[in-house]
LOTOR-638882 format. One line per 2 residues: for each residue x, y, z of C-alpha. Coordinates in Angstrom, 3 decimals. Each point is the difference from the previous one (the first is absolute). Layout:
<sites>
X/Y/Z; ...;
</sites>
This chain:
<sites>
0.000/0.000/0.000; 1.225/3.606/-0.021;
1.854/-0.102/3.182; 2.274/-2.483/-1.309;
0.510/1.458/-2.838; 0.762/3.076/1.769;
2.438/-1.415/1.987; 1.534/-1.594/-3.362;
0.616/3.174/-1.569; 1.471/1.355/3.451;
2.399/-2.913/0.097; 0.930/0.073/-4.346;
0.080/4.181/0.091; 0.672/3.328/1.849;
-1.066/3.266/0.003; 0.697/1.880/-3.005;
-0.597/4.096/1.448; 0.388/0.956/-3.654;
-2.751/-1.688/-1.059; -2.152/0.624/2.615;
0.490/4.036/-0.296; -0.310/-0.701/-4.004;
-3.574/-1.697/0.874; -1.381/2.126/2.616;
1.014/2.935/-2.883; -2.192/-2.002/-2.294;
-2.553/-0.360/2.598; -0.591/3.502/0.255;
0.023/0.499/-3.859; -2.790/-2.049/-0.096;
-2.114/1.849/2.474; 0.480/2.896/-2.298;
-1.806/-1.768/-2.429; -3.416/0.064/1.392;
-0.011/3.890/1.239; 0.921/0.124/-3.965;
-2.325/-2.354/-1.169; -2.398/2.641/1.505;
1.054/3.507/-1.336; 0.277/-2.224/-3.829;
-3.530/-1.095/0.712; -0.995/2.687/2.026;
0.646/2.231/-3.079; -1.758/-1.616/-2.665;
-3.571/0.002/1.422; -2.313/2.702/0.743;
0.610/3.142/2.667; -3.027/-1.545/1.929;
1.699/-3.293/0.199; 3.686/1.086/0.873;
-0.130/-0.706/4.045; -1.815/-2.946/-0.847;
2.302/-1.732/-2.239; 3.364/0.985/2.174;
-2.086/-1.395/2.869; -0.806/-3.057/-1.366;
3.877/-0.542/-0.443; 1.275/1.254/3.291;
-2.883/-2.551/1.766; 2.469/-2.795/-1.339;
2.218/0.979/2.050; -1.500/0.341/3.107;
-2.313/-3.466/-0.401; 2.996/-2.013/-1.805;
2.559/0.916/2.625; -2.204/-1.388/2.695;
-1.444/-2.930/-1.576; 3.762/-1.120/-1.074;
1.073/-0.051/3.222; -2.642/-2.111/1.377;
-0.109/-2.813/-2.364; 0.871/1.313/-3.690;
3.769/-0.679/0.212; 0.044/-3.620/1.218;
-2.887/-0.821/-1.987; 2.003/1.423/-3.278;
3.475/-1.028/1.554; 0.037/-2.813/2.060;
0.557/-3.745/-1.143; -3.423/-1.585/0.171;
-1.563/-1.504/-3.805; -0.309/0.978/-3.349;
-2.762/2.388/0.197; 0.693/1.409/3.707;
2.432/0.566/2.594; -0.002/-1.056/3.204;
-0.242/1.981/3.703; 3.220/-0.159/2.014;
0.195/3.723/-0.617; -3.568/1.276/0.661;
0.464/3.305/1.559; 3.507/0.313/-0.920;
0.795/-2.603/2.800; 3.261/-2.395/0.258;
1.725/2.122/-2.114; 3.271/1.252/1.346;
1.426/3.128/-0.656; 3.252/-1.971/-1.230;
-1.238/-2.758/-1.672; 0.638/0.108/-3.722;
-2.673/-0.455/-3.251; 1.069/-3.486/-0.885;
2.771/-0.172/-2.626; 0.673/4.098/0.312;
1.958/2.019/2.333; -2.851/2.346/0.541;
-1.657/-0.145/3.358; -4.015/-1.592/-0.256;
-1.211/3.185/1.449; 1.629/1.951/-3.291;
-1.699/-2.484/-2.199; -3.107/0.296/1.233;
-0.279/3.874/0.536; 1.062/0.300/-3.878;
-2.591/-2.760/-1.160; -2.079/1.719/1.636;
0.181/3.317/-2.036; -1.288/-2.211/-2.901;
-3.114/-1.497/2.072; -0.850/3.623/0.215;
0.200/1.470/-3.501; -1.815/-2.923/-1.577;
-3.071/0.359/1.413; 0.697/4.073/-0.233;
0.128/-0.772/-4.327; -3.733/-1.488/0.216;
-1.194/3.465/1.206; 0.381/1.492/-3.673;
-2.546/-2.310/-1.431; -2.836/1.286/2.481;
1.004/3.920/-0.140; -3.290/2.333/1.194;
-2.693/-2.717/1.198; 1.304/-1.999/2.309;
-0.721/-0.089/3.906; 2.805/1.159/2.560;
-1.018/-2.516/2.402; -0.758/-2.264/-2.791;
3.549/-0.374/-1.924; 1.804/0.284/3.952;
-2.106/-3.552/0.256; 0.999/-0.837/-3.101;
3.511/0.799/0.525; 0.417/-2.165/3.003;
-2.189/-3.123/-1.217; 1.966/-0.076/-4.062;
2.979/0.319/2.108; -1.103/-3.243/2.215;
-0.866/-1.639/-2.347; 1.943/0.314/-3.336;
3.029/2.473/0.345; 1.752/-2.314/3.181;
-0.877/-3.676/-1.644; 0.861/1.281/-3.745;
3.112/1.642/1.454; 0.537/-3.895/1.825;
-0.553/-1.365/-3.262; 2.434/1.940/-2.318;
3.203/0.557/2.513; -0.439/-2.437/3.127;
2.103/-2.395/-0.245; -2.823/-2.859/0.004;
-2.233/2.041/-1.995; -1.627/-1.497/-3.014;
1.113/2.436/-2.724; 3.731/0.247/1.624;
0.447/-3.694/-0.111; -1.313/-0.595/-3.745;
2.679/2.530/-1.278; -1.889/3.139/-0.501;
2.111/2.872/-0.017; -0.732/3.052/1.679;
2.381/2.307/0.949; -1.755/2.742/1.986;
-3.587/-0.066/-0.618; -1.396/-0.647/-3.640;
-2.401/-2.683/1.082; -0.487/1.023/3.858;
-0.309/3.829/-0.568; -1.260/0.682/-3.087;
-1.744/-2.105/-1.301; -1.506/-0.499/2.992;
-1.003/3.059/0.652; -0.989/0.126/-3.907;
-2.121/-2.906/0.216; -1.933/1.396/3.176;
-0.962/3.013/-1.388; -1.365/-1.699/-2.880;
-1.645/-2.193/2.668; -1.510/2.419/1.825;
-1.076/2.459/-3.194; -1.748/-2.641/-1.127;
-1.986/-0.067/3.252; -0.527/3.798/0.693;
-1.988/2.034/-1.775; 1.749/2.667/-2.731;
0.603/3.704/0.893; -2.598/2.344/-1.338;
0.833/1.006/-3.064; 1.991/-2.887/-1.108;
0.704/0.263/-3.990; -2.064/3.649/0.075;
2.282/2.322/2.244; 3.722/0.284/-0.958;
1.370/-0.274/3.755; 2.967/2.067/-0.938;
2.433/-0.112/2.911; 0.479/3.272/2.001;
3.485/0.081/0.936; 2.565/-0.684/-3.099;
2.520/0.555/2.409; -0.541/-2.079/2.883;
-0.269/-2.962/-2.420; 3.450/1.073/-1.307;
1.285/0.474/4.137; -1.457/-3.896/0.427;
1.283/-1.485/-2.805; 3.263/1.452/1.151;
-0.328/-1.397/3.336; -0.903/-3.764/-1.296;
2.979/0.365/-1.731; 2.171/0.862/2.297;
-1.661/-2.097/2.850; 0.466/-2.916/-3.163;
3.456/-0.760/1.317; -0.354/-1.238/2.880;
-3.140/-1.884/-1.371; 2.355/-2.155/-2.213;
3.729/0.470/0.624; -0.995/-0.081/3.382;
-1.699/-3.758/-0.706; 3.157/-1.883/-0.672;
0.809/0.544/4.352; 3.505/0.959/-0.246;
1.491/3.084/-1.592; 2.493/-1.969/-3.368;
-0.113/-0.486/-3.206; -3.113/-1.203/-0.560;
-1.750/2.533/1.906; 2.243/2.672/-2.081;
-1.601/-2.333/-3.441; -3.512/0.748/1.533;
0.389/3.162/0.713; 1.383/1.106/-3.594;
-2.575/-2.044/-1.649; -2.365/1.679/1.775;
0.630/3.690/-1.508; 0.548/-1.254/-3.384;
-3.128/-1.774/0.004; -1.141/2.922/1.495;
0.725/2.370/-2.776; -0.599/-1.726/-2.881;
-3.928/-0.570/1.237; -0.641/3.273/-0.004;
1.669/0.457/-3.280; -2.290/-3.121/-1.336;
-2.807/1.417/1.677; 0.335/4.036/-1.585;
0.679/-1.722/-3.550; -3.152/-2.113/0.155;
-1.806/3.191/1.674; 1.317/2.571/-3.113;
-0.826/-2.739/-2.858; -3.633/-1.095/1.834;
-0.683/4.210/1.120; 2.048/1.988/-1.555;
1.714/1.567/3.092; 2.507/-0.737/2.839;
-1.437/-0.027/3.308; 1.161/0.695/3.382;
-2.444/-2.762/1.483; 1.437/-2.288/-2.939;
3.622/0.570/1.212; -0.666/-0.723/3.578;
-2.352/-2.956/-0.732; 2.489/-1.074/-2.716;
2.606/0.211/2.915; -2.171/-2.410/2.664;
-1.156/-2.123/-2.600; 3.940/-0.366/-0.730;
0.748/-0.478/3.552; -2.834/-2.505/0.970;
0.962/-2.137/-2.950; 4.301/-0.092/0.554;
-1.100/-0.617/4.133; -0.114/-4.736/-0.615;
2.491/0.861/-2.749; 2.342/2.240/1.247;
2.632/-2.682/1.415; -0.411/-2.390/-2.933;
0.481/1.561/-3.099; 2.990/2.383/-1.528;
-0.054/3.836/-0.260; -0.990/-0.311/-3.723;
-2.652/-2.800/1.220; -1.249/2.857/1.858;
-0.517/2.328/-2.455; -2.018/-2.624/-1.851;
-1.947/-0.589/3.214; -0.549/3.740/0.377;
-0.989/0.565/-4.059; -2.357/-2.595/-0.115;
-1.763/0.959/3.616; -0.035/3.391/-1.042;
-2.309/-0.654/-3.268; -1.811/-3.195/1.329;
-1.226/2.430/2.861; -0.854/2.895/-1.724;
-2.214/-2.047/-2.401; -1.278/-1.843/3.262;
-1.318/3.132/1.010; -2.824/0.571/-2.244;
-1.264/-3.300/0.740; -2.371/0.831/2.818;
-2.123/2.184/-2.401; -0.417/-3.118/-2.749;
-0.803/-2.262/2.721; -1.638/2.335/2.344;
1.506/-0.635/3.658; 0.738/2.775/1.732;
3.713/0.297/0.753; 0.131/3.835/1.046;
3.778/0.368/0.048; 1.167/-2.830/-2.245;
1.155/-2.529/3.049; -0.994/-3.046/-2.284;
1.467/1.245/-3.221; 3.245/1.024/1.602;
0.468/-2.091/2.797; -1.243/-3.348/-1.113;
0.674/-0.037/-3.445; 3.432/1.622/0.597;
0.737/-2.813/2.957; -1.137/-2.649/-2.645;
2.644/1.475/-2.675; 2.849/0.091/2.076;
-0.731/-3.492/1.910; -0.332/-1.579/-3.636;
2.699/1.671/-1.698; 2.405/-1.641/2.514;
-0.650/-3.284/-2.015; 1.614/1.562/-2.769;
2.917/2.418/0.958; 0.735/-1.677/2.854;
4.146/-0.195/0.382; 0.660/-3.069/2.310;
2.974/2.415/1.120; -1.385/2.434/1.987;
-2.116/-0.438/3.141; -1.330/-3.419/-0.937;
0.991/-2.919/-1.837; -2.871/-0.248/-2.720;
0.624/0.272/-3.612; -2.838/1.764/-2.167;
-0.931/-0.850/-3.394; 2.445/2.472/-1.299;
2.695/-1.538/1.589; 0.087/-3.614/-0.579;
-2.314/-0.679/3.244; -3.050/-1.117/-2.467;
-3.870/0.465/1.395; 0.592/-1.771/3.259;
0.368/3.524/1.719; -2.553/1.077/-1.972;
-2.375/-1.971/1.208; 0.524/-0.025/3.479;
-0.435/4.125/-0.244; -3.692/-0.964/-1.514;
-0.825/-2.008/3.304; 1.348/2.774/1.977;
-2.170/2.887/-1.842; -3.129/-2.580/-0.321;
-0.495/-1.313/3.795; 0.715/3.786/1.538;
-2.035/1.635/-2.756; -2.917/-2.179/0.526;
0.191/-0.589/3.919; 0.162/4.074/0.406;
-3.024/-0.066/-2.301; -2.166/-2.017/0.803;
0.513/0.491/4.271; 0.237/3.684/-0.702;
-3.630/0.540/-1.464; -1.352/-2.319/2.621;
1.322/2.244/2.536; -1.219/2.922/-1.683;
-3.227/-1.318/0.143; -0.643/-1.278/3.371;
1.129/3.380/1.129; -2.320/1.553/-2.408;
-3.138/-2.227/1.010; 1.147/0.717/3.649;
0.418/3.645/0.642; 0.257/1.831/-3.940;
3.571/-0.098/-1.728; -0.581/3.299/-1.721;
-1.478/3.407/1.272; -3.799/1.424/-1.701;
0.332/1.325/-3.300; -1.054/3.365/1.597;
2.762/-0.067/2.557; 2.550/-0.842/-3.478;
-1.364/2.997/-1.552; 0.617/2.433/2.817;
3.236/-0.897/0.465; 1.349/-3.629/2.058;
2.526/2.529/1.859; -2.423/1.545/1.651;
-2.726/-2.659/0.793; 2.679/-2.380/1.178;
2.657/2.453/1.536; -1.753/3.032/0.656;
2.896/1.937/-1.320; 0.840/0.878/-3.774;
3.641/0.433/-1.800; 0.306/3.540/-0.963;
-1.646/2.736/1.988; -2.257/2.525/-2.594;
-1.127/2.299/2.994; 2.790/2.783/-0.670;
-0.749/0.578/-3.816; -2.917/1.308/-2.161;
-3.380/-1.907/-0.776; 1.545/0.255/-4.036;
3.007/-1.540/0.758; -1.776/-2.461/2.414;
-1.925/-0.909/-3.203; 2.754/-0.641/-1.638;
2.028/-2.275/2.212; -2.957/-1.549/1.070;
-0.597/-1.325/-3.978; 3.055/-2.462/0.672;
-2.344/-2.328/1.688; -1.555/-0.516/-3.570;
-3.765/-0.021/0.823; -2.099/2.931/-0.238;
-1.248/-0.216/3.452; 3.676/1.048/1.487;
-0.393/2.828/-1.505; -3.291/1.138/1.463;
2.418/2.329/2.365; -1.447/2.823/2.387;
-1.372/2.766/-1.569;
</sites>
């Protein structure tokens, strides 16, 4: 059980304090990815929904934190079967502060606060989908049941060492299958339970802040680091691989991404460019220590256009995916999990050839399993939780309440304060929100 192998890796390895500082460093890098997950999501939706949406991310924090520390790390982390881990560590117990992750010269404690980090962003990426209808109280319930339930057993699944995924070969390096497409596939889940925003295909929901998308894309990159370079657990030369591959991939997404935008539009976007740059970065994240620097730039090329024509996909099918979670997240964590079955080194951070290099479709393959049991788990448990909560107490807020504004029902408190300026210019900020009855302002 996990005490013996704790007391294996104590005995076989010592404490490495470069390490540790390099993943604590990483640790906090991804924390900065949710606060930015916020402003890049808080940005795109309406002024009425701006508290809202940065709330619904900075409520991952709070519920994730606690509910990790209870029972989400051993039941992700600890040796138990292929589907779950076991107890030893429930509250964080018989863990000592110098016992080591097994195999690593990290401490367990390190480990854990950085996985962590992940368990909160993932269910923080769901939010998107549900922008300006859903319940606080609702999606905090939410939160802490998907969390039970899917993030800590799919997490178990993928990286435990038992897990199901893990054992079969499937290669994720820091979150392709567990993150995003996780989170991708819940949305979808849970889109497909809810009912659409008003004004879904009729209103253009233009976003109200250009520049706070810009300022959280910024922060996901930079926060992106740690995320991947920070998932090898020690700071050498694969970490350095992951961390390179990351910016390249990176960059040539959002190149991919404003090249499909000016051929499909006509113009180069500042919300294509920062999209272009997550859908780059979600895609290079199970990739990142498998394939070369020019592997990357394949990775990041293909993401960048497969996402950007994923996009549109919401209106031909009519779900409603209000800030593109499923066409960015999922499909972009599906690219970059399968395209490890083709540019896949065998010299990097794992053994396994891709197609490309002389590995044939065995790889290949066992990236399909991967993407096909966490797609449709997530899926499937996701809308059933969507619903019970729905049945139980109401997943979304009135339509009335959505048309006033969600900050306000929900927070009692709105983004930008109007008081100090004219009933003209009130007008005209107020016409952000895209519906004409924002703009019914004081007289």
């Amino acid at each position: 059980m996990a005490a013996g192998l704790m007391t294996l890796a104590a005995d076989k390895v010592t404490l490495d304090t470069g390490n540790t500082a390099f993943m604590l460093i990483s640790a906090a890098l991804v924390l900065v990815m949710t606060p930015g997950l916020a402003f890049f999501y808080g940005g795109m939706v309406r002024v009425k929904s701006a508290l809202n949406m940065l709330m619904m991310s900075f409520i991952a924090i709070a519920v994730v934190t606690v509910l990790w520390t209870l029972y989400g790390f051993t039941v992700a982390f600890d040796t138990g079967n292929a589907f779950i881990g076991g107890f030893d560590w429930v509250g964080m117990r018989n863990i000592g502060i110098a016992e080591l992750w097994p195999g690593y010269t990290i401490p367990i404690y390190v480990f854990a606060v950085f996985q962590l980090m992940f368990a909160i962003i993932t269910p923080a990426l769901i939010s998107g989908a549900l922008a300006d209808r859903v319940k606080f109280t609702a999606w905090t319930l939410f939160i802490a049941l998907w969390a039970t339930v899917v993030y800590f057993p799919v997490a178990h699944m993928v990286w435990g060492a038992d897990g199901f995924l893990y054992t079969h070969g499937v290669i994720d390096f820091a979150g392709g299958t567990a993150v995003h497409i996780n989170a991708g596939a819940a949305a979808l889940g849970v889109i497909l339970v809810i009912r659409k925003r008003v004004g879904f295909k009729r209103d253009p929901f233009r976003p109200h802040s250009l520049p706070l998308v810009m300022l959280g894309a910024g922060l996901l990159w930079f926060g992106w680091f740690g995320f991947n370079a920070g998932s090898w657990l020690g700071s050498d030369g694969v970490a350095a691989v992951a961390f390179t591959n990351t910016q390249v991939a990176t960059a040539a997404a959002m190149i991919g991404w404003l090249a499909y935008e000016k051929l499909k539009h006509g113009s180069f976007t500042t919300l294509g460019a920062a999209s272009g740059a997550v859908a780059g970065l979600v895609a290079i994240t199970p990739a990142c220590g498998s394939v070369s620097p020019l592997g990357a730039i394949a990775v990041g090329v293909i993401a960048g256009v497969g996402c950007a024509a994923a996009v549109g996909l919401k209106y031909k099918l009519g779900y409603d995916d209000s800030l593109d979670v499923v066409g960015v997240h999922m499909v972009g964590g599906i690219i970059g999990s399968l395209l490890i079955g083709f540019f896949a080194t065998g010299g990097v951070g794992q053994t396994a050839k891709g197609v490309f290099y002389g590995g044939g479709f065995t790889q290949l393959w066992k990236q399909f399993l991967g993407v096909g049991v966490v797609l449709f788990y997530s899926l499937i448990v996701s809308a059933i939780l969507a619903k019970v909560i729905d049945l139980v107490i109401g997943f979304t807020v009135s339509e009335d309440d959505e048309v006033a504004g969600i900050d306000q029902v929900e927070h009692a408190e709105t983004a930008y304060d109007f008081a100090g300026v004219g009933s003209a210019a009130r007008a005209v900020l107020s016409s952000l929100d895209g519906s004409s009855e924002s703009k019914k302002v004081d007289a």
